[in-house]
Every structure is written in structure tokens, then in C-alpha cells.
N, C-alpha and C positions, 0 to 999 in steps of 0.2 A: 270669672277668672280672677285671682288676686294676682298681683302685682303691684311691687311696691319700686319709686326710686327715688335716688339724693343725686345728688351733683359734690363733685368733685375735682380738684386740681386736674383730673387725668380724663373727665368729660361727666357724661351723667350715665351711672349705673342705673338700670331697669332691670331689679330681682323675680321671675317667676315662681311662684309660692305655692305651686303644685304639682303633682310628681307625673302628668302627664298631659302630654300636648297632642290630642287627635283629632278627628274627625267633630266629633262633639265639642270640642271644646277651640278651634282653628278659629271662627267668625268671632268668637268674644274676644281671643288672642288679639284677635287684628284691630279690632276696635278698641280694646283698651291700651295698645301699644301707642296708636293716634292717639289716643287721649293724652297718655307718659311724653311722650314727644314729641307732640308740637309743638312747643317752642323750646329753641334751641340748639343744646351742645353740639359744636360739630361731629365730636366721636362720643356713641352711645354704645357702651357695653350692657350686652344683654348676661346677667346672671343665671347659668342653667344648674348651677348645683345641687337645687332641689328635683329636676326633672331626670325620671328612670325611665320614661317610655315616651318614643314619637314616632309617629308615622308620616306617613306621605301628604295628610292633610299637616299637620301639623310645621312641618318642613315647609311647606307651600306657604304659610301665615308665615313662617320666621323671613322665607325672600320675598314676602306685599309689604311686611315690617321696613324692609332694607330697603326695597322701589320706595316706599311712601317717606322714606330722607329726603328721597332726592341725591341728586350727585354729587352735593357739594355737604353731604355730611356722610359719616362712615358709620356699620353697624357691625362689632367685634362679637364674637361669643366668648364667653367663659365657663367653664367651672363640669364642663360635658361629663356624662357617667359614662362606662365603655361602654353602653349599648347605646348612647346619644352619641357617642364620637363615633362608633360602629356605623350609625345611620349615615352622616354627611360622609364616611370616609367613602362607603360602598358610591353614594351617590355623587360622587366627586364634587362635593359641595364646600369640601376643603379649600377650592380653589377659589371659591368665591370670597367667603369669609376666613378672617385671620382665627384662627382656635387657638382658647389659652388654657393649660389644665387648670389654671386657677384663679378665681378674680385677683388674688394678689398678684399673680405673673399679669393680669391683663394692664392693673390698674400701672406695673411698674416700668410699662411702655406709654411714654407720652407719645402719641398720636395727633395730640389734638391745634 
């Protein structure tokens, strides 16, 4: 899985750089996400703007991503395609995570 991140006034962005998060592809999400964020920002936005497709494994990696902060750091999404917003909306996962249409509406909430 690629993924790329920088750090930021507004926390550290972690960009996923491929257009789908599944089954195959959940266990390297989540291992490389521990890699991005282990040390560190308290608010990590996650970049979805490249991602068109996710499913239920997928979904599952983005909340072990948000368990493996811990309590005392926060994980935002950004940038969802309607069929990625589609997914948390049907699974009421909106209410877990703050959704932003755009890293720039994410970055321009200080959280941190």
C-alpha cells in the first residue's frame, strides 16, 4: 500500500495513494498506517481523495488505524468520493469520525 505523510500546523496528514481499500489490501493499510503514526501528532488526518472504492474490510482497517492512536490522539478523514462518503454514511460511521469534503476544509479546523 502507498501512503505518503508530512506534518503540519493543523497535525500530520497521512495520504492514501491508491484508489481502493479492501479486503486484499486492509492488513498492509493497517501496518503501514502504524508505521505513519507512531510517533506523534495528536490530530492525524487521513487523505481519502484518491480512494473510489471500500468495503467492509477496508472500513474495519481505517477503525484499528483510529483504536491503534489511542484516546488521547484523534483520526479525521478527508477528501471521501461519494461512494466513500456513501460507505461510513449507510454504516453510521459518520459518527465516529469528523468527515471533511476536503483536506483543505480538514486542514482549516485546528483540532489539534
Amino acid at each position: 500500500m502507498s501512503l505518503t505523510s508530512t506534518m503540519t500546523d493543523s497535525g500530520q496528514i497521512v495520504t492514501v495513494n491508491v484508489e481502493r481499500i479492501d479486503a486484499a489490501m486492509a492488513i498492509q493499510f493497517k501496518e503501514d498506517m502504524r508505521s505513519e503514526t507512531e510517533s506523534g501528532a495528536s490530530r492525524v488526518i487521513l487523505d481519502l481523495s484518491e480512494v473510489k472504492f471500500i468495503d467492509s474490510s477496508g472500513l474495519g482497517a481505517i477503525v484499528a488505524a483510529m483504536k491503534q492512536l489511542g484516546s488521547s490522539r484523534k483520526l479525521d478523514l478527508a477528501g471521501l468520493s461519494p461512494m466513500v462518503d456513501k460507505v461510513f454514511r449507510l454504516t453510521r460511521m459518520d459518527t465516529v469520525f469528523d468527515l471533511y469534503a476536503s483536506l483543505n476544509d480538514a486542514t482549516a479546523v485546528n483540532n489539534t
